[in-house]
C-alpha positions in Angstrom: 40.5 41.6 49.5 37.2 41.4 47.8 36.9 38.5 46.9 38.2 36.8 50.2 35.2 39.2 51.6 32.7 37.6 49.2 33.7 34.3 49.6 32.8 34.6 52.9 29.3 36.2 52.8 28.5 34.3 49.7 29.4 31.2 51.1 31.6 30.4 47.6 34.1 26.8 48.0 36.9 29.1 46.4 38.2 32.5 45.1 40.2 33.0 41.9 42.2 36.6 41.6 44.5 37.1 38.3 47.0 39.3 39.4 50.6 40.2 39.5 50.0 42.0 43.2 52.6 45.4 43.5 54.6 43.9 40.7 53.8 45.1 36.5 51.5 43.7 34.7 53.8 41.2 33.1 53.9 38.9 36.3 50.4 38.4 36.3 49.4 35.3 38.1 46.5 33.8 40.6 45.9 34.4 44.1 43.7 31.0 45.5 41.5 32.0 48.1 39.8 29.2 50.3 36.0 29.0 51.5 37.5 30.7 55.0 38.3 33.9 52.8 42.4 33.0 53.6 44.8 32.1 51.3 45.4 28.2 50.8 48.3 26.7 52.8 51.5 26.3 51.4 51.1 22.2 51.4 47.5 22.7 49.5 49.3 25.3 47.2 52.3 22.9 46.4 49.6 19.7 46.3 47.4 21.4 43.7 50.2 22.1 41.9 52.0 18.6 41.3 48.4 17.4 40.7 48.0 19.8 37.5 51.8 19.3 36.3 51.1 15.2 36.6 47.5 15.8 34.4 49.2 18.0 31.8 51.8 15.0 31.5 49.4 12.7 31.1 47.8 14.9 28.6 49.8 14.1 25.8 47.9 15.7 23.3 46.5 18.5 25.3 48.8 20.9 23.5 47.7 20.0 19.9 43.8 19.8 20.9 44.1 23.1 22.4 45.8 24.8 18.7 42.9 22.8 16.7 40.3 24.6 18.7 41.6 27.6 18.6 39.7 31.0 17.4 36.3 28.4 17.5 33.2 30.4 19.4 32.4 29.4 23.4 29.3 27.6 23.9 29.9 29.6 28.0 28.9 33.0 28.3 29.7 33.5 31.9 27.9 35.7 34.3 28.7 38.6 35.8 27.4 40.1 38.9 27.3 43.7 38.8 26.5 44.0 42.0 29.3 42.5 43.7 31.5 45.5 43.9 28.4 47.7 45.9 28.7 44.5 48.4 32.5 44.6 48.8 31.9 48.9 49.5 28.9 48.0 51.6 30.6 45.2 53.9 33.8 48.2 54.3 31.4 50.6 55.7 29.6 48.6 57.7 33.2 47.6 59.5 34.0 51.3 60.6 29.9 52.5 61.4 28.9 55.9 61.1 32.4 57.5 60.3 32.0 61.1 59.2 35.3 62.0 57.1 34.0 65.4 56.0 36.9 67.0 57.9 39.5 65.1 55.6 41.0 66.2 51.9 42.5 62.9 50.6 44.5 62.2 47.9 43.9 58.8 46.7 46.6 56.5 44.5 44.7 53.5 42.3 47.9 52.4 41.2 46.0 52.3 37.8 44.5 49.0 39.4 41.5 47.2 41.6 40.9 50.0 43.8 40.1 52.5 40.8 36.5 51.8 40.6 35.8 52.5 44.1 38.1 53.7 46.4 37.4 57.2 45.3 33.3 56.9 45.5 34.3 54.6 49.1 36.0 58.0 50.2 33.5 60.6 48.9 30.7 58.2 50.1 31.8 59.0 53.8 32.2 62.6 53.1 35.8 63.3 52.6 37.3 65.9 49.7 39.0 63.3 47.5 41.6 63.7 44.4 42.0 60.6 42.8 45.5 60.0 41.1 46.5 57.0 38.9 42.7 55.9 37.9 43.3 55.2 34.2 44.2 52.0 33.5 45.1 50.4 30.1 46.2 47.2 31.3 50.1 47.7 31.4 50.3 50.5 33.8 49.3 48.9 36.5 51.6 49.7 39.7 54.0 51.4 36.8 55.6 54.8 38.7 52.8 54.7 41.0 50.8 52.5 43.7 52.0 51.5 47.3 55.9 51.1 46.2 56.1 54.1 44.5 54.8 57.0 46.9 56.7 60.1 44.9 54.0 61.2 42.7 51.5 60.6 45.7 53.7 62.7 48.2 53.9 65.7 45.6 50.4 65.9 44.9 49.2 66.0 48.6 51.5 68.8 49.0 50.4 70.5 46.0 46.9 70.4 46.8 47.3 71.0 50.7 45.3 67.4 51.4 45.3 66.2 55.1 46.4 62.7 53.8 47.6 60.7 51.2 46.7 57.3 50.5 48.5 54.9 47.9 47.3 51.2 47.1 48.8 48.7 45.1 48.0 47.1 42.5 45.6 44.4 43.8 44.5 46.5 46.8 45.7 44.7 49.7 48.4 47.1 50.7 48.2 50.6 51.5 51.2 53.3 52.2 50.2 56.7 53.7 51.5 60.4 53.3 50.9 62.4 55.9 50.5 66.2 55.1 53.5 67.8 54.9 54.4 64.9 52.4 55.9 62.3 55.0 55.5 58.6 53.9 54.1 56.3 56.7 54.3 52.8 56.1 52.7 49.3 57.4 55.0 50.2 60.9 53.0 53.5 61.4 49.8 52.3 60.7 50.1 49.2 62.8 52.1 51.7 66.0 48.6 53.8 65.4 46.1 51.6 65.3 47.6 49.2 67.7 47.3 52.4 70.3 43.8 52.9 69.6 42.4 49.5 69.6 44.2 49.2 73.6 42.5 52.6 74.2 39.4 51.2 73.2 39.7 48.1 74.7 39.8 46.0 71.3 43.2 44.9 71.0 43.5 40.9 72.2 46.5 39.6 74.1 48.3 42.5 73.5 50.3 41.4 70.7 50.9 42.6 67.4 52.3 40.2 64.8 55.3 41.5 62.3 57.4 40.5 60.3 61.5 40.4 60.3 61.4 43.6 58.3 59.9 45.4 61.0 61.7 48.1 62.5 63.3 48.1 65.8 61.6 51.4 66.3 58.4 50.0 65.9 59.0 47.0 68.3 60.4 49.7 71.1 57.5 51.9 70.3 55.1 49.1 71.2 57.0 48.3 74.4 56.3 51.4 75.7 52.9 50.8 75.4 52.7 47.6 77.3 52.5 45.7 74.5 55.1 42.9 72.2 55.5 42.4 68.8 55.9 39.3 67.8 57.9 38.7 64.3 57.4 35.9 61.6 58.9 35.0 58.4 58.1 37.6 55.7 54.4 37.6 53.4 51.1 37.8 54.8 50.1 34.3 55.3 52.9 33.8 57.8 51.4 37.1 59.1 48.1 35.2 59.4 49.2 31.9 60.8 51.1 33.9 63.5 47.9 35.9 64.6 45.7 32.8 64.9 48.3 30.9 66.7 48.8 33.6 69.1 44.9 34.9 69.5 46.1 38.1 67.9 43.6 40.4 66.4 46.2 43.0 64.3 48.9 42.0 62.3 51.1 43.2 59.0 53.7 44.2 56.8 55.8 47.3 56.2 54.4 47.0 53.1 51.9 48.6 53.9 49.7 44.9 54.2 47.5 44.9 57.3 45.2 42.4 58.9 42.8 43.6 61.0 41.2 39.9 61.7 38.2 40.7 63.7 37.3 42.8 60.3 38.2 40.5 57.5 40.7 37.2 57.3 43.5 39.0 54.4 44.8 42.5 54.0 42.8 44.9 52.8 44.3 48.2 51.7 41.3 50.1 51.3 39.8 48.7 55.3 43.4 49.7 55.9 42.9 52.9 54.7 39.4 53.9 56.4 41.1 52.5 59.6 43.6 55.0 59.6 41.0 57.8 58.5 38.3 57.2 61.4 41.7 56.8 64.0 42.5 60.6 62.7 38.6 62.1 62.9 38.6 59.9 66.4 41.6 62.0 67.9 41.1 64.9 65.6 44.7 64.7 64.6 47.1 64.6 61.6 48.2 61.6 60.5 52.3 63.0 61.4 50.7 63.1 65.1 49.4 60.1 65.4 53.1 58.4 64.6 54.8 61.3 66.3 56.2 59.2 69.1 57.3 56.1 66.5 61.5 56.4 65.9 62.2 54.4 63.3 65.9 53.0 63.2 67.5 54.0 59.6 67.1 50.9 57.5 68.4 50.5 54.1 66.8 46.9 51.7 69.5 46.4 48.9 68.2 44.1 46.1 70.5 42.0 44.5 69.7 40.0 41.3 71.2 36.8 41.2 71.4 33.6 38.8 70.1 31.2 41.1 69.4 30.9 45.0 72.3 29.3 46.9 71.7 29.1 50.4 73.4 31.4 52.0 75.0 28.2 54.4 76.4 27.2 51.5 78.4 30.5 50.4 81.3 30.9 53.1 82.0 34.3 52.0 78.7 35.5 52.5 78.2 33.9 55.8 81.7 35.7 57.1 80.2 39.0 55.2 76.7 39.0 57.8 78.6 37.6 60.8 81.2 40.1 60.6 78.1 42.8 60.8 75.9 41.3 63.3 79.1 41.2 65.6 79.6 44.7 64.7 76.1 45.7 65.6 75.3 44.0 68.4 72.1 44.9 70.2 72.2 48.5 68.5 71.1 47.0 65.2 70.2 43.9 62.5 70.7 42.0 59.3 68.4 40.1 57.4 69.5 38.2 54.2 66.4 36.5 52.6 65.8 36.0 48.7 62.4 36.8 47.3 59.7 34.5 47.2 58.8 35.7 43.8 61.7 37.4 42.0 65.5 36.3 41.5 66.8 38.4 43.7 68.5 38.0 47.1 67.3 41.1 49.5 69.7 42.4 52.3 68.1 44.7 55.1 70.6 46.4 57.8 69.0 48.3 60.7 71.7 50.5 62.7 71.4 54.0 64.6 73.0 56.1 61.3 72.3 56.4 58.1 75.9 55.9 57.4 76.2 52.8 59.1 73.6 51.1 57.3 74.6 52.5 54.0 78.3 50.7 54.7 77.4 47.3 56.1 73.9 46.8 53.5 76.3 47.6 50.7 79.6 45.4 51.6 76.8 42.8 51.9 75.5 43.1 49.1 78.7 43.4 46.9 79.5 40.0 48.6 76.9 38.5 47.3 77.0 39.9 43.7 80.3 38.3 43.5 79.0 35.2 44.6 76.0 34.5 42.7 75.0 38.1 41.2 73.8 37.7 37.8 76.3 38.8 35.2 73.4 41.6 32.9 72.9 43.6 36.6 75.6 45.8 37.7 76.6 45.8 41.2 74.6 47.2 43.5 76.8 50.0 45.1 
């Protein structure tokens, strides 16, 4: 999120971030940011690509040019810009004003990542007590135990300390998951059900839409209805998010990851934006963060991951087309299935949203053993 912010105000053509996003360290890749401050299309991303496979064939002796100059010295010494991380804090203040957050203890998760040199000075900057957790990283503990998809250690220290909130990023900073208090997680749902209330109240919420995903719950989309207002869904990742919110004229969009857009703020996610959001909502009503998604009934949803050997459409595998039809027709309107495989893992991801526990537990995990006999790679055990 920083650099699609200082793309923007520094008018750069592009924005390069090496990162492996909530994932370890071990996935590292890049994250291409345009001169808009959004992430390049998928046609761009895919055209880029075939045009650097077709040069390293052509290359034929990249490979050994590369091993002679090995270990020889760089005539580039590039330059850094100390200053660019103030900016990035500056610009986030500037989008929530003259917030005062010296009512608020918060417990902040750096996931041992981007947000660890600043998120806790953002914080104590705008007055708030703050206890930073997972700030030391070493370069391979990085979202390890900790960060935006893994909230225990964050939920047990807000409790310990008595902290009004808890706030856990990931790795890259672009998502942020919430713990209320009394130790509740609140997710990208909550914080789009609270701030979706607000910016109506305020008069700041266009076309009264919010954009979500498939994953979102059905609590959330009834929730919004009784506000007046529609969620619209789009495939999962935030650049579908994106597309979405600019087709419709939508100014608030996200994940329940925990990845938000507040467009009339900045054009991507931005965990720690996401995060002073939430904060100046709370000091606004001068509320908990439990009250402020009080009235939001999320259905009980259960994500079983499945690893498999390769991605089969799901068309194409009778069994596990039966397997999905056979619970959809059992749920009717009083639930839903989604089947997707990741965009970035091996793995085939089965979501069931019914009115029990139990009845999610029983249709996620006969899905899910469907598909490990259909494609499951043979070193993972069955899911259930």
């Amino acid at each position: 999120p920083a650099i699609a912010q200082l793309v923007c105000a520094r008018g750069f053509a592009a924005g390069v971030v090496v990162s492996a996003s909530h994932n370890p360290y071990r996935d590292n890749g890049i994250k291409l940011i345009g001169a808009s401050g959004m992430k390049l299309p998928d046609e761009v991303e895919a055209a880029l690509e075939a045009r650097i496979w077709e040069a390293l064939r052509q290359a034929g002796r990249a490979r050994e040019a590369a091993e002679e100059s090995a270990g020889q010295p760089s005539a580039y010494q590039p330059q850094v810009e100390p200053c660019l991380a103030e900016e990035y804090v500056a610009g986030l203040r500037a989008r929530v004003g003259d917030v005062n957050l010296a009512s608020l203890h918060v417990v902040v998760d750096c996931a041992n990542g981007a947000a660890t040199p600043v998120a806790p000075g953002l914080f104590r900057g705008l007055g708030a007590r703050v206890t930073p957790i997972h700030v030391a990283p070493d370069g391979k503990n990085i979202n390890a135990n900790c960060g935006a998809l893994y909230p225990e250690s964050l939920q047990k220290k807000v409790v310990e300390v008595g902290a009004d909130l808890g706030v856990a990023f990931d790795g890259d900073g672009d998502r942020a998951i919430f713990v209320s208090h009394a130790g509740k997680v609140v997710d990208g749902d909550g914080v789009l059900y609270a701030a979706a209330r607000w910016m109506k109240e305020k008069g700041k919420l266009k076309t009264g839409i919010v954009v979500g995903t498939l994953m979102a719950n059905m609590g959330l989309e009834l929730a919004l209805r009784r506000e007046g207002l529609q969620l619209a869904r789009t495939a999962v990742g935030d650049r579908y998010v994106l597309e979405e919110m600019l087709r419709r004229g939508a100014n608030l969009g996200g994940e329940q990851s925990g990845h938000v857009i507040f467009f009339d703020d900045a054009p991507t996610g931005d965990g720690l934006l996401t995060a002073l959001k939430i904060c100046s909502i709370m000091v606004g009503r001068g509320c908990s963060l439990q009250a402020l998604v009080a009235d939001l009934k999320p259905f009980p949803q259960m994500l079983v991951n499945v690893r498999v050997r390769e991605k089969i459409p799901f068309a194409q595998l009778p069994a596990v087309q039966q397997a999905i039809q056979a619970v959809e027709a059992a749920l009717g309107e009083q639930g839903r299935v989604l089947v997707r495989y990741s965009g970035t893992e091996p793995v085939a991801r089965v979501m069931v949203e019914a009115e029990t526990e139990a009845e999610v537990k029983r249709w996620a995990g006969g899905i899910a053993r469907t598909i490990e006999e259909a494609i499951g790679s043979k070193s993972c055990a069955p899911p259930f």
